[in-house]
PAZAPA-4460 file (N, C-alpha, C; in steps of 0.05 Angstrom, whole numbers, plus 32768, in hexadecimal, padded with zeros to 4 digits):
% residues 260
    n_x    n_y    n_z   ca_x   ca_y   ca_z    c_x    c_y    c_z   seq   type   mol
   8008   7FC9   7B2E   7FF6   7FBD   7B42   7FFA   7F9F   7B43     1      X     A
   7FF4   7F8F   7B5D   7FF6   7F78   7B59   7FE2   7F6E   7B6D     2      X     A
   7FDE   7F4B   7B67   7FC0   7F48   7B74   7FCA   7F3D   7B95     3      X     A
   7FB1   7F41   7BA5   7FB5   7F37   7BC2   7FBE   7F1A   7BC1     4      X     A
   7FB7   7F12   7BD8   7FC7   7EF0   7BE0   7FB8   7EEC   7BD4     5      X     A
   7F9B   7EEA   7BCF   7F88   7ED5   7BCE   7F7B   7EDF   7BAC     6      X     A
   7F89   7EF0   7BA8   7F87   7EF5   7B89   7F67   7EFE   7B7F     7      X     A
   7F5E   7F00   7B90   7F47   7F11   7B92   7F42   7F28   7B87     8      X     A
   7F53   7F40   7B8D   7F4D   7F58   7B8A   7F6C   7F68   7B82     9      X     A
   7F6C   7F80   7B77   7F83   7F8C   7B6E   7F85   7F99   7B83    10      X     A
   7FAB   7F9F   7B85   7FB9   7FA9   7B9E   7FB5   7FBC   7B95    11      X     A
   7FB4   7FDB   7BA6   7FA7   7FF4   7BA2   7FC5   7FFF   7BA4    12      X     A
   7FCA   8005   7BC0   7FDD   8013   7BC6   7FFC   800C   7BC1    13      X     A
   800C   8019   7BB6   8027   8018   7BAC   803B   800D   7BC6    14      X     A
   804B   8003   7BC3   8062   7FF9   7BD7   806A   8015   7BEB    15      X     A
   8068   802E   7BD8   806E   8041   7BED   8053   8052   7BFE    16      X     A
   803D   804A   7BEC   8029   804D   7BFB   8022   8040   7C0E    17      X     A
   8024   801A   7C0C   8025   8007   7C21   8039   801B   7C3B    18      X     A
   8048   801F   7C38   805E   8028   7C53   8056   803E   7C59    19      X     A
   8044   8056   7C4E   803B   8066   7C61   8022   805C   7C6D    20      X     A
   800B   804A   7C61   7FF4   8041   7C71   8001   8037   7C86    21      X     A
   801D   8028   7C8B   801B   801C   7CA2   8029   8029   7CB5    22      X     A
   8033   8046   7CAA   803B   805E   7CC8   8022   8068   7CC9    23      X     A
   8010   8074   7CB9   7FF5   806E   7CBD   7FE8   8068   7CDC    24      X     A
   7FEB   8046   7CC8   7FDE   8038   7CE3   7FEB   803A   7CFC    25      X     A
   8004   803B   7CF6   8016   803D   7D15   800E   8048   7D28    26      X     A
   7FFE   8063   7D1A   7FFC   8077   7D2E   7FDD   8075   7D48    27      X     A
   7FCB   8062   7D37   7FB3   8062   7D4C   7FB8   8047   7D59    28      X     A
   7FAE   804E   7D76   7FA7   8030   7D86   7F9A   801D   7D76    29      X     A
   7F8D   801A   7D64   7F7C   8004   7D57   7F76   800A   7D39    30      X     A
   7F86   7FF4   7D2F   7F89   7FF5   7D1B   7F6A   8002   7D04    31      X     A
   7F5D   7FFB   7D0A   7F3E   7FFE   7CF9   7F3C   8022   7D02    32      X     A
   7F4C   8035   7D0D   7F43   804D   7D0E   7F55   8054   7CF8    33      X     A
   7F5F   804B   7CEE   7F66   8058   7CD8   7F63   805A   7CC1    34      X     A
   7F48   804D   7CC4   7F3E   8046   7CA5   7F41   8053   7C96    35      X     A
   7F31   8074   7CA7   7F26   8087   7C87   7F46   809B   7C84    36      X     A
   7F58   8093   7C91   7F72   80A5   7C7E   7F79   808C   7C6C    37      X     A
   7F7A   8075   7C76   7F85   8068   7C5B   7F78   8065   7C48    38      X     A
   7F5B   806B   7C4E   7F45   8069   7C2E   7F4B   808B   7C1D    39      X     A
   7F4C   809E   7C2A   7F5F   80B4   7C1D   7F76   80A4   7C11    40      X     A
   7F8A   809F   7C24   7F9C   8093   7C13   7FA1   8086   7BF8    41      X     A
   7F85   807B   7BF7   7F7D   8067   7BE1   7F6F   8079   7BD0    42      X     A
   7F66   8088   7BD1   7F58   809E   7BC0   7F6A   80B4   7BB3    43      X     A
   7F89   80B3   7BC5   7F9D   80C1   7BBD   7FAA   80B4   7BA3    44      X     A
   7FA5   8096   7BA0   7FB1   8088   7B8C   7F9F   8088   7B79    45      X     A
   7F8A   807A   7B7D   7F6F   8076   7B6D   7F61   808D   7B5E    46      X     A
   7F61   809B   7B6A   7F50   80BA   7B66   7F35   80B2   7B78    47      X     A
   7F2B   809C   7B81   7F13   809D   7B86   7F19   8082   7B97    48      X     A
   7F09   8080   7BAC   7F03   8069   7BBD   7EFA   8046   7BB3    49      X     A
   7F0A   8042   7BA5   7F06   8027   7B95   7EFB   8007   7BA1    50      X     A
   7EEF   7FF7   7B9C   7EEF   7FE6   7BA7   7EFA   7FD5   7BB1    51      X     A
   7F1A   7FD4   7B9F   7F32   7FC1   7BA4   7F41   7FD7   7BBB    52      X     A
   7F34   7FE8   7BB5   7F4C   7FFB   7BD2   7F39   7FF8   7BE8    53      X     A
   7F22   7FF5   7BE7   7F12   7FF2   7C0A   7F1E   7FD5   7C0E    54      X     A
   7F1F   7FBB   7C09   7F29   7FA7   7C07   7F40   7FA6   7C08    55      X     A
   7F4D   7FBB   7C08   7F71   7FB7   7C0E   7F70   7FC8   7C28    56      X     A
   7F62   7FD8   7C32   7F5F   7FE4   7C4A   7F50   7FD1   7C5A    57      X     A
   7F40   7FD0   7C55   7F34   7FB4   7C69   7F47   7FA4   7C75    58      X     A
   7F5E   7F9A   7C62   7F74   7F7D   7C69   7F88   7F8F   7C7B    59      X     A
   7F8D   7FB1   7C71   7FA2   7FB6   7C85   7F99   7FBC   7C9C    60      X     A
   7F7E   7FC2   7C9E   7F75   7FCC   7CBB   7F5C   7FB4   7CD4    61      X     A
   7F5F   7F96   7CB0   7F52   7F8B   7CC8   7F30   7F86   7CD4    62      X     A
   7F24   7F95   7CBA   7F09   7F95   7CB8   7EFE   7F84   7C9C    63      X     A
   7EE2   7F86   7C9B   7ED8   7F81   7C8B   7ECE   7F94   7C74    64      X     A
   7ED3   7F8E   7C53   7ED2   7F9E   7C45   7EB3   7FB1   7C47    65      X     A
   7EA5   7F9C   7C4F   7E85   7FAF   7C53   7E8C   7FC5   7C69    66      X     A
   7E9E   7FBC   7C82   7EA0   7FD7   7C97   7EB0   7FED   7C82    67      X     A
   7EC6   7FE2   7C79   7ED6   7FFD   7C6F   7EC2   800F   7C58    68      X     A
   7EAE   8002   7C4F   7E98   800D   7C3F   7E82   801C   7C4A    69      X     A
   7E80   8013   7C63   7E6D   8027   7C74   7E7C   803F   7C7F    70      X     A
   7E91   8040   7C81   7EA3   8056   7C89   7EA4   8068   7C6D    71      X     A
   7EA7   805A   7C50   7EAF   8068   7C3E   7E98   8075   7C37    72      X     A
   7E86   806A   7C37   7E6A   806F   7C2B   7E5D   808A   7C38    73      X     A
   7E65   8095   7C5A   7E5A   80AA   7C61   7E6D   80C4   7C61    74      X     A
   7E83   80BD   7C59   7E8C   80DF   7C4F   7E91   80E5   7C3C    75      X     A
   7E83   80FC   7C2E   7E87   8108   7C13   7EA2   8109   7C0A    76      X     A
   7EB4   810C   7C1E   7ED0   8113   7C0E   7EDA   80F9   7C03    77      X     A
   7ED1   80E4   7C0B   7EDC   80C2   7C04   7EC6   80C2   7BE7    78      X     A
   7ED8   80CA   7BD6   7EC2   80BC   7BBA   7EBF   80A3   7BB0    79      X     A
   7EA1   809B   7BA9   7EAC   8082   7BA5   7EA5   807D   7B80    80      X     A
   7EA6   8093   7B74   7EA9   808E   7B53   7EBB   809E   7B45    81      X     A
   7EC5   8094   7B39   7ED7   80B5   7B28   7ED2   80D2   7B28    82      X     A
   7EE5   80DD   7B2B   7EE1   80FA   7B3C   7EF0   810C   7B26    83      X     A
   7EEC   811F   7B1C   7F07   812C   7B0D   7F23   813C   7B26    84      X     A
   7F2D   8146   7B11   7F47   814A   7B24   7F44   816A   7B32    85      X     A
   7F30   8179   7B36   7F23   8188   7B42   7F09   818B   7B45    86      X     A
   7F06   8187   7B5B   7EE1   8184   7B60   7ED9   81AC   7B69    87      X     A
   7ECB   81BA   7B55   7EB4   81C7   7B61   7EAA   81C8   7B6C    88      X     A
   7E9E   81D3   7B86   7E88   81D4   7B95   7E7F   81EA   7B96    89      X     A
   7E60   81ED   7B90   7E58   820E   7B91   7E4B   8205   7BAA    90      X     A
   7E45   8216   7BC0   7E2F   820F   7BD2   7E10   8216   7BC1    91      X     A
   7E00   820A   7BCC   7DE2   820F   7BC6   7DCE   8214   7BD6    92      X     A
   7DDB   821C   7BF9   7DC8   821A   7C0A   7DBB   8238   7C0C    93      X     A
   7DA6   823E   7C1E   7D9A   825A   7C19   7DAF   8275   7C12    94      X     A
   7DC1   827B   7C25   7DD1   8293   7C1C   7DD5   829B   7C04    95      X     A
   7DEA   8286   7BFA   7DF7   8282   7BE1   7DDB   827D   7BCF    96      X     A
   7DD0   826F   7BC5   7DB3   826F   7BB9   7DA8   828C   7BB7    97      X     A
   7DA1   829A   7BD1   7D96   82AE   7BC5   7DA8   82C7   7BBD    98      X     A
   7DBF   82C4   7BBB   7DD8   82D8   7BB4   7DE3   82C8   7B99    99      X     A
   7DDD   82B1   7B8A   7DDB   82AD   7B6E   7DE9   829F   7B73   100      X     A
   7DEA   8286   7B88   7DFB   826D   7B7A   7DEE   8253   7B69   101      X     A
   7DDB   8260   7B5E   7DC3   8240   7B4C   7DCD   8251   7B35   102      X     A
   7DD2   8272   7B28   7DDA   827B   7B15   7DF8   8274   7B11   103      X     A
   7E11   8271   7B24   7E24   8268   7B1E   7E23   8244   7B1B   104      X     A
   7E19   823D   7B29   7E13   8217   7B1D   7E09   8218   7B01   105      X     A
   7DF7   8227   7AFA   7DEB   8220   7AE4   7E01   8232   7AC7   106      X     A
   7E14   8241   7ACC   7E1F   8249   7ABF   7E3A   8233   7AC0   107      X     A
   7E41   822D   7AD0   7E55   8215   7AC7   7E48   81FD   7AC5   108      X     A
   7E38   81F4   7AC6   7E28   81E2   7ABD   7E24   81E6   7A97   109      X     A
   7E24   81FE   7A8E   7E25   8201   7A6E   7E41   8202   7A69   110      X     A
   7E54   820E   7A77   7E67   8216   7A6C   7E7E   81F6   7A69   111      X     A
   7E7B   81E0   7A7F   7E86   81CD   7A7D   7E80   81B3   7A78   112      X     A
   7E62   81B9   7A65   7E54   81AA   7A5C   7E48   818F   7A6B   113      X     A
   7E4F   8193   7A8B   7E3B   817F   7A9E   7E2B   8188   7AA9   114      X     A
   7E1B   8179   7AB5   7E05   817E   7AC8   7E11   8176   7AE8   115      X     A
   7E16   8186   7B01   7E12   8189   7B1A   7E18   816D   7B25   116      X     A
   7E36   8161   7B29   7E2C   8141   7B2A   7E3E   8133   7B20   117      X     A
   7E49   813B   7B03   7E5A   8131   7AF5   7E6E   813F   7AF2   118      X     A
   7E7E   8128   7ADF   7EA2   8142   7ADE   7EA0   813F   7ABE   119      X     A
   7EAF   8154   7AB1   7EBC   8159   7A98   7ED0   8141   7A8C   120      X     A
   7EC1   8135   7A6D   7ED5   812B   7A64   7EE9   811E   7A62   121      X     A
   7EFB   813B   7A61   7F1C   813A   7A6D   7F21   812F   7A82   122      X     A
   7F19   812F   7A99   7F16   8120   7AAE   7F21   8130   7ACC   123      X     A
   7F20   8150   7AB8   7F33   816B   7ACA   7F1F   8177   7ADE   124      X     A
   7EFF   8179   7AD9   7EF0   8185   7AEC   7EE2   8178   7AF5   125      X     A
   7ECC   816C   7B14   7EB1   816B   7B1E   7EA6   8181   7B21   126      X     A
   7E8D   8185   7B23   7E7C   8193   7B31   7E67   818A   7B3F   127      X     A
   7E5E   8196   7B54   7E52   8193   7B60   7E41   81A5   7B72   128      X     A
   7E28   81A0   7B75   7E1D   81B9   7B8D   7E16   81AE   7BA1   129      X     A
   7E2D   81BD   7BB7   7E2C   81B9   7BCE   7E1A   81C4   7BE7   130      X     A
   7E15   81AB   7BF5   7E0A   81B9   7C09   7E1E   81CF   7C1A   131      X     A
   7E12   81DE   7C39   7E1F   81F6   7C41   7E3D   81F2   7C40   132      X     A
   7E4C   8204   7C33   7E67   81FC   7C36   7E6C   8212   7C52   133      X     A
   7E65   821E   7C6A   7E65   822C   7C7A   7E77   8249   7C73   134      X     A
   7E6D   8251   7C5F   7E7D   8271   7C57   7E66   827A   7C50   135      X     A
   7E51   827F   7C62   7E3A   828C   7C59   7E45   82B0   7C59   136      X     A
   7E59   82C0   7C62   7E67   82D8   7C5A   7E6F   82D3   7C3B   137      X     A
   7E75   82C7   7C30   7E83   82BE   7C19   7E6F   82BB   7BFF   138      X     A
   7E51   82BE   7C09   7E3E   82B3   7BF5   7E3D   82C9   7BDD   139      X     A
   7E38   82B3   7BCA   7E3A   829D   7BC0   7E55   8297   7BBB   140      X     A
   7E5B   827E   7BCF   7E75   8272   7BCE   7E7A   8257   7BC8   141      X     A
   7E96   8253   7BC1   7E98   8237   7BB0   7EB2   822C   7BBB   142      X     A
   7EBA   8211   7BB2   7ECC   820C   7BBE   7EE1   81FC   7BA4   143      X     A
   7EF8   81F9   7BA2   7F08   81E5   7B8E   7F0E   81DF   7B9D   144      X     A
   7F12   81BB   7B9D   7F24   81AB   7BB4   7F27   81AD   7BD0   145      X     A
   7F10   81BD   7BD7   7F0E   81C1   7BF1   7F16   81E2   7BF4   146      X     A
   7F27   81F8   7BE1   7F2A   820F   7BE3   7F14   821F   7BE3   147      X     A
   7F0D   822F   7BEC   7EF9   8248   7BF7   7F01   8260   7BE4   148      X     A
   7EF0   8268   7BD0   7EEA   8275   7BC4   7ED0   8289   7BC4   149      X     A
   7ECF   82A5   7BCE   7EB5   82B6   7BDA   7EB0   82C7   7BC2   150      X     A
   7E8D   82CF   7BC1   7E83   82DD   7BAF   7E8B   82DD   7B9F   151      X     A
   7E82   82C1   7B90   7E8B   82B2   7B79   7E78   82C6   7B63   152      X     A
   7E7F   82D4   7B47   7E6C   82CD   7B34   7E6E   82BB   7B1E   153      X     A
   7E54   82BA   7B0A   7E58   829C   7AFA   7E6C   82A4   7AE7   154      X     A
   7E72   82B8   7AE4   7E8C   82C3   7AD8   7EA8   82BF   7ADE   155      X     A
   7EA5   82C1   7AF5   7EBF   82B7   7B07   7EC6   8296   7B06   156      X     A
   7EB1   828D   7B10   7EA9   8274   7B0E   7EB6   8264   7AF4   157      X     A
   7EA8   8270   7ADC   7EB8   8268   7AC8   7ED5   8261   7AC7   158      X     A
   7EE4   8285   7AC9   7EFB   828B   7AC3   7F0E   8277   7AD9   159      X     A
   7F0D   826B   7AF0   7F10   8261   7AFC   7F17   8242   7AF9   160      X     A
   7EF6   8234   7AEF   7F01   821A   7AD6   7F0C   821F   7AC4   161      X     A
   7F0D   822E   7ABD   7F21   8233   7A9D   7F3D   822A   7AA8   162      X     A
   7F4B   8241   7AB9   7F62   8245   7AC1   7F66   8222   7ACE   163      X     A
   7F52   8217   7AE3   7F5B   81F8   7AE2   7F66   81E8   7AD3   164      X     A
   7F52   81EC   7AC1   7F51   81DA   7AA6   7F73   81E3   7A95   165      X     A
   7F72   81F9   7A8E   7F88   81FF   7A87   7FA3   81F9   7A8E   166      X     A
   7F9F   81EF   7AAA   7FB6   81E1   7AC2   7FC7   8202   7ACE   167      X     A
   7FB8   8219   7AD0   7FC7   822C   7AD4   7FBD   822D   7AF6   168      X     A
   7FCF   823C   7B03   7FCF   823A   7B1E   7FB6   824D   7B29   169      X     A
   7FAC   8243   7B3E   7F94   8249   7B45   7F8D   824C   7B66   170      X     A
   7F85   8268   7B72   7F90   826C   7B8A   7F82   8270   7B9E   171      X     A
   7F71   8264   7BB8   7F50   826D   7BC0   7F59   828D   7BCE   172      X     A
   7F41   8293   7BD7   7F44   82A6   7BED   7F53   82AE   7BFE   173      X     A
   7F60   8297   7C0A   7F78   8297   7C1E   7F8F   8296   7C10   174      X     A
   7F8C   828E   7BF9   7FAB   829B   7BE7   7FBA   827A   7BE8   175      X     A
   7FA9   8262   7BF3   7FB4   824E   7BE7   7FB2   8240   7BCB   176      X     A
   7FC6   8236   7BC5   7FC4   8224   7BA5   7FB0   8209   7BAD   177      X     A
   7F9E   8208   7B91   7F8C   81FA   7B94   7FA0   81DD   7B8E   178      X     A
   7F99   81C5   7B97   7FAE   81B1   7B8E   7F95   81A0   7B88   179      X     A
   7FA0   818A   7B7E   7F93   8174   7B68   7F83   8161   7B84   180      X     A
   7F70   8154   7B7B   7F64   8147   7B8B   7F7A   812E   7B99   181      X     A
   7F84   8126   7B87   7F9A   8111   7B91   7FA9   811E   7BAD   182      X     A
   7FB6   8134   7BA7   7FC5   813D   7BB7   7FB6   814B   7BD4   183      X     A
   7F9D   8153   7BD1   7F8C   8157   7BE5   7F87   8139   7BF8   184      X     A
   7F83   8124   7BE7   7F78   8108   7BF6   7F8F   80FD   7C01   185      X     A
   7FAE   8108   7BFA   7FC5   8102   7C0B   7FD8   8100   7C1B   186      X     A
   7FCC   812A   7C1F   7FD8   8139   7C33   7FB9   8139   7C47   187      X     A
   7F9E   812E   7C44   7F95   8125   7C55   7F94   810C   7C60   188      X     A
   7F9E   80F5   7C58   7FA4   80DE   7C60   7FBA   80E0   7C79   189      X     A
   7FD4   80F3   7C6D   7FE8   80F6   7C82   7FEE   810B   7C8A   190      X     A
   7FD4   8112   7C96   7FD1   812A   7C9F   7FE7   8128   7CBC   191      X     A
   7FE3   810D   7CD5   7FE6   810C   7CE3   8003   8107   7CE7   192      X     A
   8010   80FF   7CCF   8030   80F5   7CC8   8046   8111   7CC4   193      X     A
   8034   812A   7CBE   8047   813D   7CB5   803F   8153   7CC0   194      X     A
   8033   8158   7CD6   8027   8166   7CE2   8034   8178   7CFC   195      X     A
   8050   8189   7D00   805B   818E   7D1A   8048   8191   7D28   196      X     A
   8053   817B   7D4F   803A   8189   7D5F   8023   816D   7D61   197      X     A
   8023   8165   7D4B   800A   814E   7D4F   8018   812F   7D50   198      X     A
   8003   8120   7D40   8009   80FF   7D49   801A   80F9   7D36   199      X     A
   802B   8103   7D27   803C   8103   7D13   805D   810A   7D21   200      X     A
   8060   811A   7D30   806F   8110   7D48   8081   80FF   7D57   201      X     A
   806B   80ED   7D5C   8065   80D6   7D6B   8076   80C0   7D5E   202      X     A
   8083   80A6   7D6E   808E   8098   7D61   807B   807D   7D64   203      X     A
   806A   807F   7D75   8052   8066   7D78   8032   8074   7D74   204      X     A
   8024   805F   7D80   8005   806C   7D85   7FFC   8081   7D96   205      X     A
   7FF2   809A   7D8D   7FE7   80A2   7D9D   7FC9   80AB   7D9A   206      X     A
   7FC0   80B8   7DAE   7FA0   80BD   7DB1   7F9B   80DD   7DAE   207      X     A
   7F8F   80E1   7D9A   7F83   80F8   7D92   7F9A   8106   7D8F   208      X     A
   7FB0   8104   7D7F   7FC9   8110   7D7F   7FD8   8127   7D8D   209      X     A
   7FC4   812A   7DA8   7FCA   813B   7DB8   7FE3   8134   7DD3   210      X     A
   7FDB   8111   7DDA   7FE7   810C   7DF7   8004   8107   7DF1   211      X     A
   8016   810C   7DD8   8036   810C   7DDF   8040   80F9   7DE5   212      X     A
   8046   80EE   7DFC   805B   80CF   7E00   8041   80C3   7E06   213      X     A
   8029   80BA   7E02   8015   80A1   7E0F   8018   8094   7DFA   214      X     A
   8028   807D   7DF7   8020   8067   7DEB   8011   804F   7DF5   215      X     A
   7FFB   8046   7DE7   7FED   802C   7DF1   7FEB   8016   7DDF   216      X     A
   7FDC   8003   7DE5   7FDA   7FEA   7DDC   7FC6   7FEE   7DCE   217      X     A
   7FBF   7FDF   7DB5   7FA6   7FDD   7DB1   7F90   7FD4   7DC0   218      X     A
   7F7B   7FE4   7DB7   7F62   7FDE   7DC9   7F62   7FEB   7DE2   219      X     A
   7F7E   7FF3   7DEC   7F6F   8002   7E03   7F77   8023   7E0F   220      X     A
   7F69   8030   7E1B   7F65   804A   7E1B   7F74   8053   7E32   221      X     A
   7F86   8069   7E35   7F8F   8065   7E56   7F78   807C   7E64   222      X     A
   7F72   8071   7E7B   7F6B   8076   7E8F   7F67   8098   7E95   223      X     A
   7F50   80A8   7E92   7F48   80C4   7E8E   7F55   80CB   7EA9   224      X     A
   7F62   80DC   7EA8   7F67   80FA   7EC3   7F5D   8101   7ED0   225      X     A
   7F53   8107   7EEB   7F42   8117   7EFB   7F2B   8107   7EFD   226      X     A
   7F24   80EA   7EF8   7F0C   80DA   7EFB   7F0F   80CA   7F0B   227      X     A
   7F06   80C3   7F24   7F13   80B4   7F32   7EF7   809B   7F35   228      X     A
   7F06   807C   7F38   7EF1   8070   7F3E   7EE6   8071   7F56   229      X     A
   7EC6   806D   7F57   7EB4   806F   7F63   7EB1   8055   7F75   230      X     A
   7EAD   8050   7F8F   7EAE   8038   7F94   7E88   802B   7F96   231      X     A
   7E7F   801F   7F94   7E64   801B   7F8A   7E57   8019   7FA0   232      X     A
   7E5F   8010   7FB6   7E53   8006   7FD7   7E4F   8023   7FDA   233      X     A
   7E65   8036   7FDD   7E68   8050   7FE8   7E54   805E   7FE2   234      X     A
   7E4A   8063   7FBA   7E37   8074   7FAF   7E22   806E   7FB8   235      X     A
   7E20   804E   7FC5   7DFE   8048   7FC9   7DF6   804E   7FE3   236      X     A
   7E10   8054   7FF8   7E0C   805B   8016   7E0E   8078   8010   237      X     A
   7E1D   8083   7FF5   7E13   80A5   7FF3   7DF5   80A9   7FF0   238      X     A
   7DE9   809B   7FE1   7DCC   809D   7FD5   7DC0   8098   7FE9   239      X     A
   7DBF   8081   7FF8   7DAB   807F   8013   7DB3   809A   802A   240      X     A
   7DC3   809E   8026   7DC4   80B8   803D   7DB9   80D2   8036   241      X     A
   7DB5   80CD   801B   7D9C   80EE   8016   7D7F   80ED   8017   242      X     A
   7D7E   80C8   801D   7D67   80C3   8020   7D50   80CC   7FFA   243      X     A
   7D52   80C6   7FF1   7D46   80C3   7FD8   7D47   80AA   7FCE   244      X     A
   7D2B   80A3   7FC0   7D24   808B   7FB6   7D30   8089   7F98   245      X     A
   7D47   8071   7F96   7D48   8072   7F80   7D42   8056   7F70   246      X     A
   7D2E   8049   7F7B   7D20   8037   7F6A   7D16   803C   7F49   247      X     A
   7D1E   802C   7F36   7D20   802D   7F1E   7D02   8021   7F1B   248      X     A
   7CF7   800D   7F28   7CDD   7FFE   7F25   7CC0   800E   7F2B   249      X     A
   7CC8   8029   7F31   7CAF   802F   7F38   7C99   8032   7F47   250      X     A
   7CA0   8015   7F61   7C90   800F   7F70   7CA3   802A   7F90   251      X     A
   7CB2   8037   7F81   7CB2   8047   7FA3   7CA0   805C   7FA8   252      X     A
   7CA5   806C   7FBB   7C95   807F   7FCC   7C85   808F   7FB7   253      X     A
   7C6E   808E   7FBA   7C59   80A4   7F9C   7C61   80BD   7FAB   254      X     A
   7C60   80D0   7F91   7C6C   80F8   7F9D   7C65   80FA   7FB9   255      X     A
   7C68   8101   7FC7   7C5D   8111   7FD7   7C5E   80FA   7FFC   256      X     A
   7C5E   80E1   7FEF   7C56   80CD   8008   7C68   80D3   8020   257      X     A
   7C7C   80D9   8010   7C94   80D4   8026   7C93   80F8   803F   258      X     A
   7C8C   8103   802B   7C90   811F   803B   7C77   8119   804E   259      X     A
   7C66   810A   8042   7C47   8103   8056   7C50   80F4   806C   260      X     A
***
């Protein structure tokens, strides 16, 4: 690591991480929309959303470290304290609750010697109880690293951290490999870089990685399809010709005057 110009704060991101934030950035009209993949990015290095990495995102995108903090601060997936290298989530909302997900929290809650909140030790598990993870079919369901795991028991539950902890391979529902939090915060950062089909593609900026060859300038938007401008004289000689009052002040025709 090495410190910024002004020797302030520690450089976060690696020389080869520097060069993907700035295909990154390449890809949106304005630089500051790309905050929250490069704060993944920084969470891909860090494990967790650091203070010297909002402050190295700030300088590449151009904001102030308090904005890149209001961005970080409202999504759960941007952590901003040490995380272990698989986070738990049981849901806790009604389904799951009344199909025994407070009996599987509270059974890995003994078995990994934390409380709902914290990570292990080793620095291999979090847990946490989550609000709805939307698999209310699945209840009581849980998630590792974002994998979907259905009709969890605290048995399972267990055998499950074990096999983490153990570093043995571990597979959700859909039959994908659970991967390390790092590697989740990386392949969502450049999501848009390796993506056939999307803004990864692209050899400049584009918008909502749908429009293909539109490249623009920063700051500005091109011009919507099928909207045509309105000329302002015209709408107000449309409005007087249906004859309706459209005084904002109040003082026009009371209900009924005009039909009188």
């Amino acid at each position: 690591m090495t410190q910024t110009q002004n020797g302030s704060s520690r450089r976060v991101l690696s020389d080869e991480l520097r060069s993907t934030a700035e295909e990154i950035v390449a890809k949106y009209p304005n630089k500051r929309s790309a905050t929250i993949p490069l704060l993944f990015l920084v969470q891909s290095q860090e494990g967790y959303v650091t203070e010297d990495g909002m402050r190295e995102v700030g300088e590449i995108v151009g904001i102030t470290p308090a904005q890149v903090l209001a961005t970080a601060s409202f999504y759960t997936m941007l952590k901003k304290r040490p995380q272990g290298e698989y986070l738990i989530s049981v849901c806790r909302n009604i389904s799951c609750t009344h199909l025994g997900a407070r009996k599987v929290i509270q059974r890995l809650e003994d078995h990994l010697g934390i409380a709902a909140g914290g990570t292990t030790e080793d620095g291999k598990l979090s847990l946490e109880a989550a609000e709805c993870l939307a698999t209310c079919d699945g209840a009581p369901s849980m998630q590792v690293n974002y994998e979907d795991f259905y009709k969890v028991s605290p048995e399972e539950a267990v055998e499950i951290a074990d096999k983490l902890t153990g570093g043995d391979e571990v597979r959700s529902v859909a039959g994908e490999r659970v991967k390390t939090a790092r590697e989740i915060s990386y392949e969502t950062a450049t999501a848009g870089l390796r993506s056939p089909g999307s803004a990864g593609d692209q050899t400049g900026p584009v918008i909502g990685g749908e429009t293909g060859a539109a490249v623009v300038t920063e700051g500005f938007r091109p011009k919507v399809t099928g909207v045509e401008q309105i000329d302002d004289a015209t709408a107000e000689e449309d409005i007087a010709a249906t004859g309706e009052d459209t005084s904002v002040s109040g003082e026009g025709d009371a209900p009924g005057e005009r039909d009188a």
